[in-house]
C-alpha positions as CSV (number, residue, x, y, z in Angstrom):
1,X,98.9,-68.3,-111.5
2,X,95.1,-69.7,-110.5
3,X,92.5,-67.0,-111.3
4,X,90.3,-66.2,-108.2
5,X,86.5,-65.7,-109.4
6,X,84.2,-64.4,-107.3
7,X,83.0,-67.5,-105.6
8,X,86.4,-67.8,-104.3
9,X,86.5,-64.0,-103.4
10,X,83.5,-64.2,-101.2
11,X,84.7,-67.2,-99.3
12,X,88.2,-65.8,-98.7
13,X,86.0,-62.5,-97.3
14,X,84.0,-65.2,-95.5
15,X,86.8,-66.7,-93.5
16,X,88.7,-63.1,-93.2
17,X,85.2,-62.0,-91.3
18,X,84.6,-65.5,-88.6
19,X,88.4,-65.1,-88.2
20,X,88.9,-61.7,-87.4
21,X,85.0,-60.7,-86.2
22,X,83.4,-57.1,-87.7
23,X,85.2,-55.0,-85.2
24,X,88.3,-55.7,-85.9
25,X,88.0,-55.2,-90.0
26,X,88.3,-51.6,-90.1
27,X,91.9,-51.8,-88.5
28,X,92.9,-54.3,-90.8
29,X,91.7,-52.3,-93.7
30,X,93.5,-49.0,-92.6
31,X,96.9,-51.4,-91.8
32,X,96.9,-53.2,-95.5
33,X,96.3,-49.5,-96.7
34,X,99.3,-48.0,-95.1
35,X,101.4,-50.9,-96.3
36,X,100.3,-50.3,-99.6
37,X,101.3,-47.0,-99.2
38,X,104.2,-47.7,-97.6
39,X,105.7,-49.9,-100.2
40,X,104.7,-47.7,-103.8
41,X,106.7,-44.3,-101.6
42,X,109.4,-47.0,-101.1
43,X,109.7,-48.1,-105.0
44,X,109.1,-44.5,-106.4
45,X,111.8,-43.6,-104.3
46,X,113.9,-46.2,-105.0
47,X,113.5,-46.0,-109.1
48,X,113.7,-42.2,-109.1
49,X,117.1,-41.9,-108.1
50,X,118.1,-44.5,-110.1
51,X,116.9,-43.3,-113.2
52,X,118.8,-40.0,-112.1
53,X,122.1,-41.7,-111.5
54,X,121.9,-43.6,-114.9
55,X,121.9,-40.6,-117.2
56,X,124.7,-38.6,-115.2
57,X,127.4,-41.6,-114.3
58,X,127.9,-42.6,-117.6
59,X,130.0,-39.2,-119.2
60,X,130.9,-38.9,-123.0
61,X,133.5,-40.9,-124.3
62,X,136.7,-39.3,-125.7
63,X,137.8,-40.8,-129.4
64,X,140.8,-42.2,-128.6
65,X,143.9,-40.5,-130.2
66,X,145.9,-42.6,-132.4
67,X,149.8,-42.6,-131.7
């Protein structure tokens, strides 16, 4: 995966701000915030219960009796 240095950082920021114009950043900000949000609820939720479900489906294993 190509590292992004700073140079490249300040360009992408660049194009972000002729693209989208100073008004409209703020939105965008509080948008990719939410969906961050969003998304780590989603996978907390998603690995909790599985993590629960693990340790309680699997029950102890009888020896078996030999006939």
């Amino acid at each position: 995966m190509p590292n992004i240095g700073p140079g490249e950082l300040i360009l992408i920021l660049a194009v972000i701000l002729v693209v989208f114009g100073p008004g409209k950043l703020p939105e965008i900000g509080a948008a990719v915030g939410r969906s961050f949000r969003e998304f780590r609820k989603a996978t907390s939720e998603a690995v909790e219960p599985a993590e629960g479900r693990s340790a309680t489906k699997s029950p102890a294993r009888r020896p078996k009796r030999k006939v």
